[in-house]
N, CA, C and O atoms as CSV, one atom per row, in Angstrom:
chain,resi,resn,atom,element,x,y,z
A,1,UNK,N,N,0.842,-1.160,0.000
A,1,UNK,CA,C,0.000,0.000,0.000
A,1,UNK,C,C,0.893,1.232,0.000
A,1,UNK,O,O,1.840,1.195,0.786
A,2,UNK,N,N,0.737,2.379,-0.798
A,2,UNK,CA,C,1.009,3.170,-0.973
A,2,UNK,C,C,0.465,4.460,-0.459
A,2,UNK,O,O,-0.616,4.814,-0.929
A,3,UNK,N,N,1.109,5.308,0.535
A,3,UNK,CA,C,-0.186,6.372,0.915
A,3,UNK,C,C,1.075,7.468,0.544
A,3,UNK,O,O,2.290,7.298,0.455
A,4,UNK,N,N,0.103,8.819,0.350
A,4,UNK,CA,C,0.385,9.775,-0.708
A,4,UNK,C,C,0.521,11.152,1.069
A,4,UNK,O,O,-0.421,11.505,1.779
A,5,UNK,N,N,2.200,11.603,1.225
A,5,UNK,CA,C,2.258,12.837,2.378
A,5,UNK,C,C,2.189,14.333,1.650
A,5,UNK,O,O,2.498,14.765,0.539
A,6,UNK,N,N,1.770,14.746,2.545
A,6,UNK,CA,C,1.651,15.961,1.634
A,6,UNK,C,C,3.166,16.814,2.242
A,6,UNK,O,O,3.599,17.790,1.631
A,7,UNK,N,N,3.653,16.432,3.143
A,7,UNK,CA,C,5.280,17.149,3.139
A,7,UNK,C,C,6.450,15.366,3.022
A,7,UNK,O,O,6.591,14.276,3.575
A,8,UNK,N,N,6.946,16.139,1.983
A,8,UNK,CA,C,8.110,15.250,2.040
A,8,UNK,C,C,8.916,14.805,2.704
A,8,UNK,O,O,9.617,13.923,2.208
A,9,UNK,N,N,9.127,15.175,3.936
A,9,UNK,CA,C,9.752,14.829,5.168
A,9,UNK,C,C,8.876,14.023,5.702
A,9,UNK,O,O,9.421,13.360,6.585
A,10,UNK,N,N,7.680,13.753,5.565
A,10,UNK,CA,C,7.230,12.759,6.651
A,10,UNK,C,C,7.052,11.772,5.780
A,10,UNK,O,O,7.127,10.725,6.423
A,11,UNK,N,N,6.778,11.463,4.207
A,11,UNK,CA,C,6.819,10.638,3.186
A,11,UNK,C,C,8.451,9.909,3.929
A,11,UNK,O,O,8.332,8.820,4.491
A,12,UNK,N,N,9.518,10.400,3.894
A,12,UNK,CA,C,10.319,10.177,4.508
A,12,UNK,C,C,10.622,9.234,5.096
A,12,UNK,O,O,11.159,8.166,4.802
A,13,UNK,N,N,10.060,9.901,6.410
A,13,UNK,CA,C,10.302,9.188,7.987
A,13,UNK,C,C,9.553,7.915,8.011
A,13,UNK,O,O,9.952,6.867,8.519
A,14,UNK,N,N,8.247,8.143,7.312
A,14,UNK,CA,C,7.449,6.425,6.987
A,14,UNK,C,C,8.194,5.752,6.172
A,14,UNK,O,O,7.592,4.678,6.187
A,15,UNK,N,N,8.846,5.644,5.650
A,15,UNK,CA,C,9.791,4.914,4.332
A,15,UNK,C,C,10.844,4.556,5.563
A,15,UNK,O,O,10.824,3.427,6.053
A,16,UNK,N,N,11.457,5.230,5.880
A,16,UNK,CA,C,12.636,4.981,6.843
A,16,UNK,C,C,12.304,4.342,8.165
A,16,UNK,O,O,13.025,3.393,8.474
A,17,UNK,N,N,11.732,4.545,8.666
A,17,UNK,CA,C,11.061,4.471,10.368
A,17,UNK,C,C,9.824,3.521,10.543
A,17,UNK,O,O,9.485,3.029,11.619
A,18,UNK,N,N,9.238,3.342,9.421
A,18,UNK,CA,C,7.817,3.480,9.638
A,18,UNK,C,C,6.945,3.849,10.677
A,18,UNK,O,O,6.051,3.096,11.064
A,19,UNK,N,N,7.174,5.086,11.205
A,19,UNK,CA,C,6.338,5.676,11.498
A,19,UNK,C,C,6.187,7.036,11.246
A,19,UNK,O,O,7.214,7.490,10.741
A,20,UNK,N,N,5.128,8.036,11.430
A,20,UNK,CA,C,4.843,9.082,11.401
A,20,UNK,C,C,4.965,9.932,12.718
A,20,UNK,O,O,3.850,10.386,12.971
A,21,UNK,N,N,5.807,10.285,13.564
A,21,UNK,CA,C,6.179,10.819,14.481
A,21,UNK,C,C,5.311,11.836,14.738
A,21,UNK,O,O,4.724,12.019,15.804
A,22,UNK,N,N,5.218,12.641,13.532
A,22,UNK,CA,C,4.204,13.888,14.008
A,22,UNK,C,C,2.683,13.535,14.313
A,22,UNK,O,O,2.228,13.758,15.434
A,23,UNK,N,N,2.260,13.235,13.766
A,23,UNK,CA,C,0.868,12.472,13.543
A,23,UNK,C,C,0.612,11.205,14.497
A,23,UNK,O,O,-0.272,11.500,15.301
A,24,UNK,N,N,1.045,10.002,14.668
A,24,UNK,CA,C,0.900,9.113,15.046
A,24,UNK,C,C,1.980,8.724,15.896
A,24,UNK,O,O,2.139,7.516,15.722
A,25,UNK,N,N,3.110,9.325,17.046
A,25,UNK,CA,C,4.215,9.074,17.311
A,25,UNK,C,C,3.656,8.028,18.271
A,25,UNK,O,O,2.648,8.127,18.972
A,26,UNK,N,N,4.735,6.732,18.141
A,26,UNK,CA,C,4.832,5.475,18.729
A,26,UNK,C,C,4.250,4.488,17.978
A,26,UNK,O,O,4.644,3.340,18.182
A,27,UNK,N,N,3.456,4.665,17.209
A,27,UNK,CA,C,2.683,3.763,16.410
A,27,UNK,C,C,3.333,3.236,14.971
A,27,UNK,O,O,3.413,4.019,14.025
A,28,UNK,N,N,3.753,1.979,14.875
A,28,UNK,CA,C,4.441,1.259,14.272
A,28,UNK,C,C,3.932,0.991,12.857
A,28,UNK,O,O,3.242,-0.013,13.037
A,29,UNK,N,N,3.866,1.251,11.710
A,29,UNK,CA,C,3.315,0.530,10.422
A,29,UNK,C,C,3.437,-0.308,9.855
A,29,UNK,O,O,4.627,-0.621,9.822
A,30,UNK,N,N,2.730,-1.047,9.229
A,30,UNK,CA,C,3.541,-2.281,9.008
A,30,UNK,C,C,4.644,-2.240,7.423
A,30,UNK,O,O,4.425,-1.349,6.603
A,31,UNK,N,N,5.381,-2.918,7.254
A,31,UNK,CA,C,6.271,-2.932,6.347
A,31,UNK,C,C,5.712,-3.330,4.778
A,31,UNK,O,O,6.407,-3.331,3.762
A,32,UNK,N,N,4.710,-3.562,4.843
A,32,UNK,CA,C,3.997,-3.523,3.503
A,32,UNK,C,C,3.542,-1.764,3.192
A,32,UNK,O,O,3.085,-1.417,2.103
A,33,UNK,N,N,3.727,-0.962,4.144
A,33,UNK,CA,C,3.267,0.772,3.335
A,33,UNK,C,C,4.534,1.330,3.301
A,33,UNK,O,O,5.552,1.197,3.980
A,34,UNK,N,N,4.233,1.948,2.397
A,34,UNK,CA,C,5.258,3.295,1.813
A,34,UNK,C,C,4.456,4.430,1.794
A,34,UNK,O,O,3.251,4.653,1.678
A,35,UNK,N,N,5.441,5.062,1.937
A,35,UNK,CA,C,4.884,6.445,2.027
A,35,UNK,C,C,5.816,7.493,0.565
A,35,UNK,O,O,7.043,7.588,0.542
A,36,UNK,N,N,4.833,8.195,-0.568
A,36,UNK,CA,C,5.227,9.345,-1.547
A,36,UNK,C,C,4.787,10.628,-1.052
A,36,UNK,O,O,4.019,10.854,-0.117
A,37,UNK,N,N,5.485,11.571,-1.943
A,37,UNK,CA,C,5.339,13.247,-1.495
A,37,UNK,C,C,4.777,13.548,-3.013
A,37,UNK,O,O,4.341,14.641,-3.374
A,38,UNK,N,N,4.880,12.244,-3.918
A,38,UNK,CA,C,4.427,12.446,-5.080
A,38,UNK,C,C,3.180,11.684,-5.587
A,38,UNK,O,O,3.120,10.454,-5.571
A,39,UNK,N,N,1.928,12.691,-6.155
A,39,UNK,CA,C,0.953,11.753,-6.094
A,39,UNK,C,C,0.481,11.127,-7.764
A,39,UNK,O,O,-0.572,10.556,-8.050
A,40,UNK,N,N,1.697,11.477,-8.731
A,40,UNK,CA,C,1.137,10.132,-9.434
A,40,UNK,C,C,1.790,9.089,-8.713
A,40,UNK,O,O,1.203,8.008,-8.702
A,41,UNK,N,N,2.725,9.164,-8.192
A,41,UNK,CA,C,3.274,7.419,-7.929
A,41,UNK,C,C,2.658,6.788,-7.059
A,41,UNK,O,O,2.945,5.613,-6.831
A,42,UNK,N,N,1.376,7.639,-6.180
A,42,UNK,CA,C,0.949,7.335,-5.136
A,42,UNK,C,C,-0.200,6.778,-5.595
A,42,UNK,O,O,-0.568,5.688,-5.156
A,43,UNK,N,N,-0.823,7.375,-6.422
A,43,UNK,CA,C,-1.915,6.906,-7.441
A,43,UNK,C,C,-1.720,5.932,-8.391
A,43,UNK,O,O,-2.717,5.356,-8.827
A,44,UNK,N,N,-0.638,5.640,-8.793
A,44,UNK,CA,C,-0.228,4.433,-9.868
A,44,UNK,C,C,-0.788,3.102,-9.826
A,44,UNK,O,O,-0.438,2.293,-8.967
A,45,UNK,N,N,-1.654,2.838,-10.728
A,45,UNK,CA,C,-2.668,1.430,-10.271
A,45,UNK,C,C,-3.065,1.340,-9.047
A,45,UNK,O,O,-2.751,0.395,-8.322
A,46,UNK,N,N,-3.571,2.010,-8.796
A,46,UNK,CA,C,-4.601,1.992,-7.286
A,46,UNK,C,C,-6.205,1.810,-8.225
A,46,UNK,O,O,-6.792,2.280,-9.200
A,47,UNK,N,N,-6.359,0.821,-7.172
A,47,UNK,CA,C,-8.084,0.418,-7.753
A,47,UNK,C,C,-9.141,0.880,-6.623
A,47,UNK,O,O,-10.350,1.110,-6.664
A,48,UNK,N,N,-8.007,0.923,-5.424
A,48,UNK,CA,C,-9.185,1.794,-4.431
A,48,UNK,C,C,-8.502,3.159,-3.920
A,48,UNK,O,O,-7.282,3.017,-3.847
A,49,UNK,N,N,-8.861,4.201,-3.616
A,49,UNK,CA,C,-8.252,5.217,-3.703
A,49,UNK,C,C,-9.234,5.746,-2.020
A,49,UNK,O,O,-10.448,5.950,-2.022
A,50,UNK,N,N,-8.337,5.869,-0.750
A,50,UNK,CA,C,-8.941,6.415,0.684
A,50,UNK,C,C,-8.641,7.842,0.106
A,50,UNK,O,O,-7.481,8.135,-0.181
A,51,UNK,N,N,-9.062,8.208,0.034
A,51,UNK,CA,C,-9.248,10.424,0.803
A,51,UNK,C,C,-9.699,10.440,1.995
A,51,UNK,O,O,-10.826,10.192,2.423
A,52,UNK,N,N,-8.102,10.959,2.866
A,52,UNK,CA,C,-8.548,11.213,4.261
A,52,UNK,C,C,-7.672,12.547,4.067
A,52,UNK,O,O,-6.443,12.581,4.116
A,53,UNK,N,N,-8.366,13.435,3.880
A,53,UNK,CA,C,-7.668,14.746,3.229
A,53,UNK,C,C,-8.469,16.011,4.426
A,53,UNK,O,O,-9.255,15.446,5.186
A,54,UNK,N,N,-8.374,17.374,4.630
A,54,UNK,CA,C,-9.265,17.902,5.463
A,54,UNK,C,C,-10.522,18.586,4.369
A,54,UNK,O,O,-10.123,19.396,3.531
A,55,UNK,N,N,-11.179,18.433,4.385
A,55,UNK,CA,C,-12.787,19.077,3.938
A,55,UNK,C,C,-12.212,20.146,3.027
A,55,UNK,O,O,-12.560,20.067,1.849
A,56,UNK,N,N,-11.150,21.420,3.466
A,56,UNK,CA,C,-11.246,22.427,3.207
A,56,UNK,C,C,-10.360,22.384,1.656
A,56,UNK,O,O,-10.522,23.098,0.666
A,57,UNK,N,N,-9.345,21.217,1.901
A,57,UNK,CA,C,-8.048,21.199,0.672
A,57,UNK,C,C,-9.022,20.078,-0.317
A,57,UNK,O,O,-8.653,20.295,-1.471
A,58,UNK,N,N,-9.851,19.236,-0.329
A,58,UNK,CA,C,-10.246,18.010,-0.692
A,58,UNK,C,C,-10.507,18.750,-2.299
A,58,UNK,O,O,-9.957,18.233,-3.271
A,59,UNK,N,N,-11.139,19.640,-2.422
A,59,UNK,CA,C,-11.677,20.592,-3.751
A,59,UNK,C,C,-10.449,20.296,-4.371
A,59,UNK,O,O,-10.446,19.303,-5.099
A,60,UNK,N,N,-9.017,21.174,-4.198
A,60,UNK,CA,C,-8.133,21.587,-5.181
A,60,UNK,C,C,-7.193,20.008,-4.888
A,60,UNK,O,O,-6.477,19.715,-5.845
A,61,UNK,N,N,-7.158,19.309,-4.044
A,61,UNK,CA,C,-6.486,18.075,-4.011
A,61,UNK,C,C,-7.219,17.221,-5.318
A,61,UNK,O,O,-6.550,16.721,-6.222
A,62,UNK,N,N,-8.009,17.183,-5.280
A,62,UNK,CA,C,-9.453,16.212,-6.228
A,62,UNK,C,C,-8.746,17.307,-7.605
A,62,UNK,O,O,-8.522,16.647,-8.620
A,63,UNK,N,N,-8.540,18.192,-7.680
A,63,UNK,CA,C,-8.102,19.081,-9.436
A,63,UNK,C,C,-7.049,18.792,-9.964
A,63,UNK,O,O,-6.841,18.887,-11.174
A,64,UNK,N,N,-5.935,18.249,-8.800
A,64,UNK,CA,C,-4.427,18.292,-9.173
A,64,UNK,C,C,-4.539,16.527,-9.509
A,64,UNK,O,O,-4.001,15.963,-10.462
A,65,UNK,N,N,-5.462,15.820,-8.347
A,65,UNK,CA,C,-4.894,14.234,-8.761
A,65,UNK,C,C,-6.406,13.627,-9.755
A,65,UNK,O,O,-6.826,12.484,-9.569
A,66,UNK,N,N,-6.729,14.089,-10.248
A,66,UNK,CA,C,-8.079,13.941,-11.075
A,66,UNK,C,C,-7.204,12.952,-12.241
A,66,UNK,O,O,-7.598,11.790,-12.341
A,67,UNK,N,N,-6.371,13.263,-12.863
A,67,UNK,CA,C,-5.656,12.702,-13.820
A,67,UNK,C,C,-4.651,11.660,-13.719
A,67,UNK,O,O,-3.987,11.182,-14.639
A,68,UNK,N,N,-4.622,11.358,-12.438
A,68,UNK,CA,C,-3.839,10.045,-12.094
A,68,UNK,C,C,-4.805,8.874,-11.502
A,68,UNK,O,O,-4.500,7.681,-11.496
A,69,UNK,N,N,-6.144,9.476,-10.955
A,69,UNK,CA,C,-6.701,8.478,-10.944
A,69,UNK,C,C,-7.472,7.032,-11.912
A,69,UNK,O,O,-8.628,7.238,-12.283
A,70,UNK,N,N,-7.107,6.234,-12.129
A,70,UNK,CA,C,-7.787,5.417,-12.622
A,70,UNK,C,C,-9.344,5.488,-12.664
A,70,UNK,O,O,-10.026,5.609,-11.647
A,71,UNK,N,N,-9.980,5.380,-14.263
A,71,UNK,CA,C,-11.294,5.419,-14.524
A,71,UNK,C,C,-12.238,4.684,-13.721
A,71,UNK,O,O,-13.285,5.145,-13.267
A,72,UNK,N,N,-11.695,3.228,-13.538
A,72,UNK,CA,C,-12.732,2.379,-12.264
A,72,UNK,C,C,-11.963,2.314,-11.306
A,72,UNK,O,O,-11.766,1.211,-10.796
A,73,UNK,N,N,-11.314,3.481,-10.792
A,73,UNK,CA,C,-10.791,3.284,-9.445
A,73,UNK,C,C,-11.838,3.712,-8.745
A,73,UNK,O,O,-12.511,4.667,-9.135
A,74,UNK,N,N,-12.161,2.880,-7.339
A,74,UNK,CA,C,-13.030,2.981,-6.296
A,74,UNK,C,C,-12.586,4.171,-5.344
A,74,UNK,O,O,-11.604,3.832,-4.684
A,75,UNK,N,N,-13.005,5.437,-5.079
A,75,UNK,CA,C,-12.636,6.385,-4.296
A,75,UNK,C,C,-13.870,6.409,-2.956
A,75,UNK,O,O,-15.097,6.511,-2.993
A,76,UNK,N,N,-12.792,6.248,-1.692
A,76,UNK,CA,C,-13.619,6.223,-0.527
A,76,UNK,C,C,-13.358,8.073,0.112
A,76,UNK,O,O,-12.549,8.919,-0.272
A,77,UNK,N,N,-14.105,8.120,0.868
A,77,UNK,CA,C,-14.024,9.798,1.715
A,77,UNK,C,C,-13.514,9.376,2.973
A,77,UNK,O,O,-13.724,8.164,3.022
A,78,UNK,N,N,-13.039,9.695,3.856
A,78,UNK,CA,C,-12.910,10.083,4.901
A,78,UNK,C,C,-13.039,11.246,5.744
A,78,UNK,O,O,-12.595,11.458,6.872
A,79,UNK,N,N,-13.562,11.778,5.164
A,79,UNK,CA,C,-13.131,13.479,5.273
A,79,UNK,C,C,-14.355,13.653,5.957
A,79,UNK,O,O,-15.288,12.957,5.557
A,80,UNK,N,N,-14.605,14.587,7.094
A,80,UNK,CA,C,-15.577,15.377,7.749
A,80,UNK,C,C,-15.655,16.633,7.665
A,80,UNK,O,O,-14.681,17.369,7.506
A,81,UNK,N,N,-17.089,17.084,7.785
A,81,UNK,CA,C,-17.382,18.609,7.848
A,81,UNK,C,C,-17.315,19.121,6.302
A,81,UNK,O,O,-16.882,18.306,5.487
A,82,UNK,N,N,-17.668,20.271,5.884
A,82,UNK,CA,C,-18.053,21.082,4.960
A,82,UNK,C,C,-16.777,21.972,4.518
A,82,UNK,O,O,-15.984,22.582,5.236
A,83,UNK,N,N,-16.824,21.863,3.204
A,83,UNK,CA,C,-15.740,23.425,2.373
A,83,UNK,C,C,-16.444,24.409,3.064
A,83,UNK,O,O,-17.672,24.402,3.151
A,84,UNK,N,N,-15.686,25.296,3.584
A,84,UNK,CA,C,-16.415,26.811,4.020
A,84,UNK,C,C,-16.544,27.640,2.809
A,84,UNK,O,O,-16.996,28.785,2.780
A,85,UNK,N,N,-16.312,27.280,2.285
A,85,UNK,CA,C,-16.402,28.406,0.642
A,85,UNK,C,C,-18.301,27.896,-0.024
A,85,UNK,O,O,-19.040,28.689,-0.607
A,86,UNK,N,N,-18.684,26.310,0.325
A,86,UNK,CA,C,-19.535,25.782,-0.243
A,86,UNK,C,C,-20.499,25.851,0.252
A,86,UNK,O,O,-21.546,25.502,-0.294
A,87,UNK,N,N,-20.357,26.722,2.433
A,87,UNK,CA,C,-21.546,26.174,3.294
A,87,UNK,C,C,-22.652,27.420,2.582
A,87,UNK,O,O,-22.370,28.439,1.951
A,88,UNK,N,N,-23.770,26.940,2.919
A,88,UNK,CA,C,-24.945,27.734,3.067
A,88,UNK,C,C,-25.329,28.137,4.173
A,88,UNK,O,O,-25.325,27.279,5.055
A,89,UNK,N,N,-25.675,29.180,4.461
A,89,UNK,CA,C,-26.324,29.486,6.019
A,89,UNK,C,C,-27.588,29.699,5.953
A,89,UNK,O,O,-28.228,29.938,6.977
């Protein structure tokens, strides 16, 4: 499994360490993930695709990797809460 960092230093430290110190410090990954800072390679034959992205970036994240995703790739959300640009009041 391949998961896609959005700073290259922590793409990094999961490759090296497997773990994510900032995010998850102590918590071990297993040696089947890698971690890219680059998201075609992160996207490269992926048939299921997690977005656990925050609500607010998910818009322009979804514009930049639109073209690496695979046509029947399965895309899950994770994401909570609303774009503030999109809410209605």
């Amino acid at each position: 499994m391949v998961m896609w960092a959005r700073r290259e230093k922590v793409s990094a430290q999961i490759n090296e360490s497997h773990e994510n110190a900032d995010y998850l410090p102590g918590v071990v990954l297993p040696e089947t993930v890698s971690a890219t800072h680059d998201p075609e390679e992160a996207l490269a034959a992926a048939s299921i695709v997690v977005l656990a992205v925050p609500s607010q970036s998910l818009r322009s994240n979804l514009q930049q990797w639109a073209h690496h995703v695979a046509p029947d790739a399965v895309l899950m959300s994770l994401m909570k809460g609303v774009e503030l640009g999109m809410a209605k009041g």
